[in-house]
C-alpha positions as CSV (number, residue, x, y, z in Angstrom):
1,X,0.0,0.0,0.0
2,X,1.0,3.4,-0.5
3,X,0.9,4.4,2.5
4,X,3.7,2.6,4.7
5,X,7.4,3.4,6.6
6,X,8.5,0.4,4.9
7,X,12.2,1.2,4.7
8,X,12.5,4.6,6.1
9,X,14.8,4.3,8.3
10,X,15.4,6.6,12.1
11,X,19.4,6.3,13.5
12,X,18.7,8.8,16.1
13,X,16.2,10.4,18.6
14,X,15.4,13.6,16.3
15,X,14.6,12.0,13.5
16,X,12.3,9.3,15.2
17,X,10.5,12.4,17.3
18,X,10.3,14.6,14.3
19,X,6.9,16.6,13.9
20,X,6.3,14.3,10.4
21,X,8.3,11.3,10.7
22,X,6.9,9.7,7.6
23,X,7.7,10.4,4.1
24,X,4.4,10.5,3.2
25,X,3.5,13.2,5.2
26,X,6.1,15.3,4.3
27,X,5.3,14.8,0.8
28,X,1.9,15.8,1.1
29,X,2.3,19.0,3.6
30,X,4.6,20.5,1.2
31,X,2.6,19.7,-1.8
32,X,-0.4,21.6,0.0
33,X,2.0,24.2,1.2
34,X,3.3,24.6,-2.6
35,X,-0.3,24.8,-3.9
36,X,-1.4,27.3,-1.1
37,X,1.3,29.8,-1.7
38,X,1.7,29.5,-5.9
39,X,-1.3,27.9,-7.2
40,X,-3.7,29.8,-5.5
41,X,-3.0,33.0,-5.9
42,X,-2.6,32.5,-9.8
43,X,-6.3,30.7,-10.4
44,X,-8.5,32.3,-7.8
45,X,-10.6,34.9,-8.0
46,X,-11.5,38.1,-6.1
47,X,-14.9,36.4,-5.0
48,X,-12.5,33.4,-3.5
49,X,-10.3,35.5,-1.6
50,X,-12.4,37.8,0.1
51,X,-15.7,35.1,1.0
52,X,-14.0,32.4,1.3
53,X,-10.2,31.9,1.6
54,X,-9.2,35.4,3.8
55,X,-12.6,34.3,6.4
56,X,-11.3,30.8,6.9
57,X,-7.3,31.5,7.0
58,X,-8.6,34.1,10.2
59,X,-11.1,31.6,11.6
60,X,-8.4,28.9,11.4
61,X,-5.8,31.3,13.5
62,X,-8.5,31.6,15.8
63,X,-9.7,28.2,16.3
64,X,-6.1,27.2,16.7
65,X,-5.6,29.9,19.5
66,X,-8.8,28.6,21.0
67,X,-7.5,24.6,20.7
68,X,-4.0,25.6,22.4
69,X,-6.7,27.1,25.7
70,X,-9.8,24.7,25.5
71,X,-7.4,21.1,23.4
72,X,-3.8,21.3,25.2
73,X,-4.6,23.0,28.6
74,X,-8.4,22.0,29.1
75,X,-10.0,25.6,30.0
76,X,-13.1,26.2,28.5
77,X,-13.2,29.8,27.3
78,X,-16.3,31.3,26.2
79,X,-14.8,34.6,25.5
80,X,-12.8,34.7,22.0
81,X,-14.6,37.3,20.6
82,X,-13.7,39.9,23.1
83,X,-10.2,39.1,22.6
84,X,-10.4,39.3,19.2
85,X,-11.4,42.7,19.7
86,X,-9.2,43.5,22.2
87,X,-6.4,42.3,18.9
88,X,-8.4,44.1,16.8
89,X,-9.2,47.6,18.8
90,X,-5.2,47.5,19.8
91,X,-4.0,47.1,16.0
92,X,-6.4,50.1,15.2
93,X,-4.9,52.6,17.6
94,X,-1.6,51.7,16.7
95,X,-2.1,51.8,12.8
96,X,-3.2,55.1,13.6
97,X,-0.9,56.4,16.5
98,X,1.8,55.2,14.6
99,X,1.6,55.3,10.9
100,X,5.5,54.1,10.6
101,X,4.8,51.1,12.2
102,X,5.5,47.3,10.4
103,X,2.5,46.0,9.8
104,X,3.5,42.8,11.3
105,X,4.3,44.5,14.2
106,X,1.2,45.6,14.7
107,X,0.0,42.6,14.3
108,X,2.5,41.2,17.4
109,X,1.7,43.8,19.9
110,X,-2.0,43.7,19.2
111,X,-1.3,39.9,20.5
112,X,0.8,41.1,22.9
113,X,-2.9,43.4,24.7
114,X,-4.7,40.3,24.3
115,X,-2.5,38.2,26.2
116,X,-2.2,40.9,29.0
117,X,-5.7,40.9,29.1
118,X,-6.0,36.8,28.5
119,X,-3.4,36.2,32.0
120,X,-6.0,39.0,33.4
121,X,-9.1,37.0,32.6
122,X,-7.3,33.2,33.3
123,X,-6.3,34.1,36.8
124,X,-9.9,32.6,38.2
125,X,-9.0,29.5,36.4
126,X,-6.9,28.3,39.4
127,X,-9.9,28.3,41.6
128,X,-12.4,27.6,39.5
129,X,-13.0,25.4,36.2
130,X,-15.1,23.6,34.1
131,X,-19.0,25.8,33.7
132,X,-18.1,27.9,36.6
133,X,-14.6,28.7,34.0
134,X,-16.7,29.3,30.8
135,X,-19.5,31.7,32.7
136,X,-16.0,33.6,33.5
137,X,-14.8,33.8,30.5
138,X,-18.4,34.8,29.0
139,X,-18.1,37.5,31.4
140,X,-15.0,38.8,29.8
141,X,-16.4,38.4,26.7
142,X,-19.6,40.7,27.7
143,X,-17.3,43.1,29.6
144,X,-14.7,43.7,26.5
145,X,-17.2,44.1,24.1
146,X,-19.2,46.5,26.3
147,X,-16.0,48.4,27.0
148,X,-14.9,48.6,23.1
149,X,-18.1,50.0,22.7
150,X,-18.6,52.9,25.1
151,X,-15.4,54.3,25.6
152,X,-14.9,56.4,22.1
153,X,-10.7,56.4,22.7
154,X,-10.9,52.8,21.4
155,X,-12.9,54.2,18.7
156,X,-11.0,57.4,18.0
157,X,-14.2,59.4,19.1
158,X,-15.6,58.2,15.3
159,X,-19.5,58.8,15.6
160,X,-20.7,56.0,13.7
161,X,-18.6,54.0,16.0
162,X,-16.8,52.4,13.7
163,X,-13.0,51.7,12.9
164,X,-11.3,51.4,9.6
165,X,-8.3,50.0,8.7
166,X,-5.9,52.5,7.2
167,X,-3.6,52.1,4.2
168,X,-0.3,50.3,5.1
169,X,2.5,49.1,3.7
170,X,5.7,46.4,4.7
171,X,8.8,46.3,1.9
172,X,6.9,48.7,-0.1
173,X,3.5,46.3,-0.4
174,X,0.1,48.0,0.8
175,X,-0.9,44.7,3.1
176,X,-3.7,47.0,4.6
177,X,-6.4,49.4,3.3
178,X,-9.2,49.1,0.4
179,X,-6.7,49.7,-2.2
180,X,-4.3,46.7,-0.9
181,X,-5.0,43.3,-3.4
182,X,-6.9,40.5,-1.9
183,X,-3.6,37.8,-3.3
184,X,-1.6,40.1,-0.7
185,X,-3.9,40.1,1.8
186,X,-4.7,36.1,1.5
187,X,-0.7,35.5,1.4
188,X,0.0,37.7,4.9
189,X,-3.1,35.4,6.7
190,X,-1.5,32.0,5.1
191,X,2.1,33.4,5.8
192,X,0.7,33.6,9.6
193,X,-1.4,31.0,9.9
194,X,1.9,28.4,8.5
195,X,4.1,30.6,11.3
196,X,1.8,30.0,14.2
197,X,0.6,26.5,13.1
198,X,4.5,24.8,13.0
199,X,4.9,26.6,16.6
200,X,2.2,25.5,18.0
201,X,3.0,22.0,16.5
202,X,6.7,22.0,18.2
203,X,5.3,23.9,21.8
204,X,2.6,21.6,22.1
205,X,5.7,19.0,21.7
206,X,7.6,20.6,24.4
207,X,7.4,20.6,28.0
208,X,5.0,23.6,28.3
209,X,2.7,21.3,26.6
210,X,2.9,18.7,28.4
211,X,2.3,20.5,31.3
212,X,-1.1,21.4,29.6
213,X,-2.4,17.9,29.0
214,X,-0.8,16.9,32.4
215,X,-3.0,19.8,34.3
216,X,-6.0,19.0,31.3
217,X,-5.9,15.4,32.1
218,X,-5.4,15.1,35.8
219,X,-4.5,18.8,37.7
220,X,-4.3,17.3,41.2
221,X,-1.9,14.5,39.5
222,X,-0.1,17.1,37.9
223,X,0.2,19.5,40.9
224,X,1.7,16.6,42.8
225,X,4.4,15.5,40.3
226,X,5.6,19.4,40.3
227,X,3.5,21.3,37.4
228,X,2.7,24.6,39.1
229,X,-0.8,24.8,38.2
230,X,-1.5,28.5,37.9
231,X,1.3,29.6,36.3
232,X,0.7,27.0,33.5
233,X,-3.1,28.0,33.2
234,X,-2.2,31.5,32.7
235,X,0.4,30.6,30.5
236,X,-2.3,28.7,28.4
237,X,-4.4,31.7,28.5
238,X,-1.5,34.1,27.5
239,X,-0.8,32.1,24.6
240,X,-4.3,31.6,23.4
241,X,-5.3,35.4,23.5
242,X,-2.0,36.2,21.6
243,X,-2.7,34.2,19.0
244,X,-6.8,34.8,19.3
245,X,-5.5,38.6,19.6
246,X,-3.4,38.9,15.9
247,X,-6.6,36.7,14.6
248,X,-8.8,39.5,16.3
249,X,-6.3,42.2,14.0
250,X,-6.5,39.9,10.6
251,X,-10.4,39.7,10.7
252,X,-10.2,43.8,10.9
253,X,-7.3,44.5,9.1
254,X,-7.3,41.7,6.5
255,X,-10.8,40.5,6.2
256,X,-13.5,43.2,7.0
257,X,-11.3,46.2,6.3
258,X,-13.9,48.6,8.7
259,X,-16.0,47.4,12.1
260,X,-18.2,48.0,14.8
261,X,-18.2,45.9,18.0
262,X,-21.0,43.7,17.2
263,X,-18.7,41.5,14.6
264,X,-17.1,40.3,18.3
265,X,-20.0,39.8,19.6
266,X,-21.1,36.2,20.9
267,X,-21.7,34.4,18.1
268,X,-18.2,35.0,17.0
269,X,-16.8,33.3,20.5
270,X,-19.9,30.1,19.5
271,X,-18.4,29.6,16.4
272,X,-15.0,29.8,17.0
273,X,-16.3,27.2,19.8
274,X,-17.8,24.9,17.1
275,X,-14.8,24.8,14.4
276,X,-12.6,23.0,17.3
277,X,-15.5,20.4,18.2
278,X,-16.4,19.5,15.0
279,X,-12.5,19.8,13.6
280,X,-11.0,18.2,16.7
281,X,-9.8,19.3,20.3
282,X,-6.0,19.3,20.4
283,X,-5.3,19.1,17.2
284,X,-3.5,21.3,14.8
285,X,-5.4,20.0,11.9
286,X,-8.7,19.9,14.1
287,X,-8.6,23.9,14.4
288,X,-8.0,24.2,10.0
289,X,-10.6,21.5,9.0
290,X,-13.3,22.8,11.5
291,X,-12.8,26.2,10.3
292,X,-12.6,25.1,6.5
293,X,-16.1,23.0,7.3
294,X,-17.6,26.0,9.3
295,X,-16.8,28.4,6.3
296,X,-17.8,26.3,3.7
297,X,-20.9,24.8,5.0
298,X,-23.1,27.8,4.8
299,X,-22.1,28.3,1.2
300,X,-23.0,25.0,-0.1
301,X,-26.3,24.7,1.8
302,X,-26.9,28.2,0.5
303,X,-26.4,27.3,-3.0
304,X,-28.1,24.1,-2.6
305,X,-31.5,25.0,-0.4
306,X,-31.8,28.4,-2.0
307,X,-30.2,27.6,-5.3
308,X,-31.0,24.3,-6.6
309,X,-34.3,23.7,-4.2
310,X,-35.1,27.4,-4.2
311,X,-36.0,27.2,-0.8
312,X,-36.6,30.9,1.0
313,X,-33.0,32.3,2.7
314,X,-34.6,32.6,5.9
315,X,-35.9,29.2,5.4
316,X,-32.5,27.9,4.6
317,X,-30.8,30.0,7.0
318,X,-32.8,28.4,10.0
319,X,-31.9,24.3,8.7
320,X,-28.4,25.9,8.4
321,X,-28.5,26.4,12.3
322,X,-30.0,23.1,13.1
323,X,-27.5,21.4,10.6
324,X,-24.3,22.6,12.4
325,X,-26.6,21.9,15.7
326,X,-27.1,18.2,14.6
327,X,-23.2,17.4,13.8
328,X,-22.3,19.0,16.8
329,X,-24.1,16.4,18.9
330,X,-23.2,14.3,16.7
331,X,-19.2,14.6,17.1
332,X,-19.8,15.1,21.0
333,X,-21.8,11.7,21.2
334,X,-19.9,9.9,18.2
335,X,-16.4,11.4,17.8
336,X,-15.3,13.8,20.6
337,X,-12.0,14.7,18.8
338,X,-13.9,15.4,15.6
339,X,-12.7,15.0,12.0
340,X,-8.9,15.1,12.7
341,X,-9.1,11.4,14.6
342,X,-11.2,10.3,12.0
343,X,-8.6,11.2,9.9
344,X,-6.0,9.3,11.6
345,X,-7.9,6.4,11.9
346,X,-7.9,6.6,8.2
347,X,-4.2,6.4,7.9
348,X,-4.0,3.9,10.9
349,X,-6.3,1.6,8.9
350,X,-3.9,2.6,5.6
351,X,-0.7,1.4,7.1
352,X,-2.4,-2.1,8.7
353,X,-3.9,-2.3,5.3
354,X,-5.2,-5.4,4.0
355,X,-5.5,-6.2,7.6
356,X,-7.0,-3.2,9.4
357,X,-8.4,-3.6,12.8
């Protein structure tokens, strides 16, 4: 079968521990990689950039912020929208305050707020967890938006209360503003969703997270072998809302281009929520197929109920609700780790193949 390490050979520790210690793998990561960063950009249209591939490179940053908090370290967290805003609210006053500013910079320190305001949020997590956790965490998420919202300094005193992302440039390429290309744009989300994927991969690997699954797992097991348990929480929640926090920037800067506070409202945290459940909790690949699914669903039920039945789009609208609903119960019952175990089961079955268990 195709699919087998026949023959590949480890003579030392690295290579046997690597991050994709089958050819296979490796082959197929970098052809993906190759077709996201060439072919793309040369056969897709506007339409596909700014619907479909900008939304789900910025959900897929999110959701993988999310999975390193709710996957790796086991804190349920209600509250990604708010600091998405917090990312997106910080980059906006910079951008402004400081036109000279690197783009990508901005982009750092907006995660940078985020995870000041993530350790401030996490610090109840040593006492408290599970519900009582994610009603905290709502609370944030109420609190920031609310905040965002009244106070016009966020806002810069704009009376429509919204902010809009001004023209800027890095090496001489406008990356922000309307007159910036959607292919630039798509390339600076893929360029930071690869960056923060691979390190999330290799920290994940590292002791920090195995101090997450130890405290996820077990916490009073962990505390006892020597895991300080509030400093790696609120090192989960720092690194979550940093991440969450330059998503929070893209989905202004890159995506929407001009917002108010309501795009951070709830139903951003619910569906950032759903992506991981249906893609897979603690899993890398979990947070990019959930948000893939969770982008494309609503088109192709759109175009199907609407276009090919030509059912009503409030109709439609409503069975999209109770479809995600379903598969949501449905991965929670059936498959708690979502579509990335049942793609390793796959390739598990692949390598016994002809005699899968």
């Amino acid at each position: 079968m195709f699919y087998r390490e026949a023959g590949q050979f480890k003579t030392n520790y690295s290579a046997d521990q690597g991050m994709m210690p089958i050819r296979q793998d490796r082959v197929v990561v970098f052809a993906i990689a190759i077709a996201a960063f060439v072919v793309v950009p040369l056969i897709a249209d506007e339409y596909w950039f700014t619907a479909i591939l900008i939304p789900f490179l910025v959900y897929a940053l999110a959701a993988l912020g999310l999975n390193i908090l709710n996957g790796y370290a086991g804190q349920i967290s209600l509250g990604t929208g708010g600091f998405m805003a917090v990312g997106a609210y910080a980059s906006y006053k910079m951008m402004t305050g400081f036109p000279e500013m690197n783009i990508i910079l901005v982009f750092m320190a907006s995660g940078l707020f985020a995870a000041a305001v993530g350790i401030v949020f996490g610090i109840p997590s040593l006492r408290i967890k599970g519900f009582y956790l994610a009603v905290a965490t709502l609370a944030a998420q109420f609190f920031l938006v609310w905040l965002f919202n009244k106070v016009g300094w966020f806002y810069n005193n704009n009376p429509s209360g919204t902010i809009d992302a001004p023209p800027r440039e890095m090496f001489g390429i406008l990356i922000t503003g309307a007159a910036a290309t959607p292919v630039v744009k798509y390339l600076t989300a893929l360029s930071m969703l690869t960056f923060f994927a691979v390190l999330t991969r290799n920290l994940a690997r590292s002791a920090v997270g195995r101090s997450w699954m130890a405290i996820r797992d077990q916490d009073i097991a962990a505390e006892i072998i020597g895991i300080r348990p509030l400093a790696t929480k609120l090192l989960a929640f720092a690194i979550s809302s940093f991440v969450c926090g330059i998503a929070g920037a893209e989905f202004f800067a890159l995506h929407l281009g001009s917002v108010e506070t309501i795009a951070f409202d709830i139903n951003l945290s619910f569906l950032i929520l759903f992506m991981i459940i249906i893609g897979g909790l603690g899993s890398i690949l979990g947070s990019i197929v959930g948000a893939a699914f969770m982008v494309l669903m609503p088109i192709l039920l759109t175009n199907v109920l609407v276009g090919g039945l030509g059912m009503q789009a409030t109709l439609a609208k409503h069975l999209e609700f109770m479809v995600f609903g379903g598969l949501i119960i449905f991965f929670l019952i059936v498959e708690p780790h979502g579509l990335a175990r049942l793609w390793q089961i796959a390739k598990e079955k692949l390598r016994l193949w002809p005699f899968p268990y």
